[in-house]
N, C-alpha and C positions, 0 to 999 in steps of 0.2 A: 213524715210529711210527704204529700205527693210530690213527684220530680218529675211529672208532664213538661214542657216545655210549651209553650205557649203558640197556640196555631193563630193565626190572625184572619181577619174577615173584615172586610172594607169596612162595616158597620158595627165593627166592634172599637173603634175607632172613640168614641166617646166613655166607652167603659174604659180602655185600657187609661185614657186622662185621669179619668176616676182616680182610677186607682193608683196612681202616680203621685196626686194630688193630697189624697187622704193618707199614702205613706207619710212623705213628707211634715204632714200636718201634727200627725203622731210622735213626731221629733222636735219641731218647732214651731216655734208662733206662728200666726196668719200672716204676719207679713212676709217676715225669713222665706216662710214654705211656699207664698206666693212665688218668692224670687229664683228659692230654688226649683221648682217645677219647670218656669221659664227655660233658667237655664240647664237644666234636665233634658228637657224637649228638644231646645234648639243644637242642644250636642248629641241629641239621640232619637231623631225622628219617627214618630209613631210608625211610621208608615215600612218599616225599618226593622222593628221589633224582632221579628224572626231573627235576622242576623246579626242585634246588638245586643240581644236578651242574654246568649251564649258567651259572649268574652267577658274577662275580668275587668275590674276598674281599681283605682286604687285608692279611692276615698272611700272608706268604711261608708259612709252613709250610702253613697250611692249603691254601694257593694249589696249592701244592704236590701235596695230596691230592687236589683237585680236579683237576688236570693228569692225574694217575694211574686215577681213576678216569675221567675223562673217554675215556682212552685205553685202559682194561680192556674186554675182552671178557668177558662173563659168557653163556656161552650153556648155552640149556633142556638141559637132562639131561645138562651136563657136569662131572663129579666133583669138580671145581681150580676155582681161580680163577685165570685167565688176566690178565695184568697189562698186558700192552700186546703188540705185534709190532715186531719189527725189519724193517722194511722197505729201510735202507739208511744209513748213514753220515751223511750229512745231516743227513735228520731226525730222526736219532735222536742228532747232536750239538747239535743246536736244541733237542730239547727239554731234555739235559741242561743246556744253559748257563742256562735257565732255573730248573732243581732247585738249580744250584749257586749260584745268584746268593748273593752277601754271606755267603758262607761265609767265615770268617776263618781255618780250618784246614782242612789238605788233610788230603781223605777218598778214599776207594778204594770204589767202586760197582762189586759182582758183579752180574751180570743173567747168570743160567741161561736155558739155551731149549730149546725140546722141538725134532724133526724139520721143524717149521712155520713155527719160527724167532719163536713165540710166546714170551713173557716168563713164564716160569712160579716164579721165583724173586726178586725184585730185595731186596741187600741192602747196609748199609754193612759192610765187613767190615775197615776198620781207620779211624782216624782219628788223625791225626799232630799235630804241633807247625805251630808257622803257617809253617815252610818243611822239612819234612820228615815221611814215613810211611813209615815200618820196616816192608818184610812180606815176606813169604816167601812163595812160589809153594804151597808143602806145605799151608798155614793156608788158601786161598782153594780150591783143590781137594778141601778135605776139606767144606768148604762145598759146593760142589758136587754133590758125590758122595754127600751128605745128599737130594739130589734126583734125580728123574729128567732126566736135564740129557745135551742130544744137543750142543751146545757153549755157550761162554759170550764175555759181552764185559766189559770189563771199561773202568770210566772213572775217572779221579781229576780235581781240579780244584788248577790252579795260584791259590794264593788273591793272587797277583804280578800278576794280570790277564794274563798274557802265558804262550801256548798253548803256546810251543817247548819241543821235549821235550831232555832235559838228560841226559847221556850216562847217569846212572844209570836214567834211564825209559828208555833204547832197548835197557840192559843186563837191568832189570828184563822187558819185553816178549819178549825174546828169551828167555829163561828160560821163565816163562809159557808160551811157545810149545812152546819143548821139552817140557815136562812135561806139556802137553797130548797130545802128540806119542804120549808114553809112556802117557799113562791113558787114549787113545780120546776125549778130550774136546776138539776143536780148540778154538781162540782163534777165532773170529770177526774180531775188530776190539778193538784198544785204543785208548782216546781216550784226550785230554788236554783238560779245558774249560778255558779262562780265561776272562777278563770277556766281550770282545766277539765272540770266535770260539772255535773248536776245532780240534785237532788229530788226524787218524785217521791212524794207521798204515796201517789197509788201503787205504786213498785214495788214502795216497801212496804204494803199493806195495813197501810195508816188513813188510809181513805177507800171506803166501801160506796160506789157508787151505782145503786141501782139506777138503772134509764132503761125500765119498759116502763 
């Protein structure tokens, strides 16, 4: 994942809310994430970003925000706010083991991308019981397709600590794939996070994705 640092621009000033806004929201409710943004803000003023974006924090969620914008590309005259790049399987299971740290229920993370393989979407799109998430291929596609989205990856975190995928994730993935298959939208890579590592499909050459 890209590790630009974030340059700021008087009028970038609206995006960077954005995307402050729509992390938060990816975590929790509309209300909560209202409240927290506020108080996001008011301890960390946009205007600021350059020099807050760089120190630690120590509430995971926040940490979290930081990680993300640390990793966004916000560049001059471009319409979106760009949220990170997928540069490779690796690093971009590293960073997730990080996002998921001490999650105590498994969540399912869409990350849409443009032709660039730029992150123009990232969202939580189900959140299950502490050993199970019910979802259907149909519900996360339809997210998608809310976006300009040239393919997507897709991560959930075993909150078990242990990465191996379990015959419903290599059922669920191949679906996924299929359907992608059908809407023009490949799969990229499915992860799996646990505690100390992760799991890629594409890695392990369990997912073939053409994108020409």
């Amino acid at each position: 994942m890209n590790s630009t640092a974030i340059v700021t621009y008087p009028d970038w000033t609206a995006q960077i809310k954005q995307l402050i806004g729509t992390y938060f929201l990816t975590h929790l409710a509309p209300k909560p994430a209202a409240i927290a943004t506020q108080q996001f803000m008011g301890r960390y003023p946009i205007d600021q970003v350059a020099t807050w974006s760089q120190q630690p924090v120590t509430d995971p969620l926040w940490q979290g925000l930081l990680t993300a914008l640390q990793c966004g590309q916000l560049l001059q005259r471009q319409p979106r706010v760009v949220l990170g790049q997928v540069f490779g399987s690796q690093s971009l299971g590293s960073a997730l083991q990080h996002d998921f740290a001490q999650q105590v229920q498994e969540q399912l993370l869409l990350l849409c991308l443009d032709t660039k393989n730029q992150i123009v979407r990232r969202q939580i799109v189900f959140q299950g019981t502490l050993n199970t998430c019910p979802v259907h291929p149909r519900e996360l596609f339809q997210v998608a397709l809310q976006t300009t989205t040239a393919r997507i990856v897709v991560a959930h975190n075993h909150p078990s600590g242990d990465a191996t995928p379990s015959i419903a994730d290599r059922q669920f993935t191949d679906r996924l794939v299929s359907s992608g298959e059908l809407l023009g939208i490949p799969v990229l890579d499915s992860l799996i996070i646990g505690e100390n590592d992760y799991f890629s499909f594409a890695e392990k050459g369990l997912l073939n994705c053409n994108t020409d």
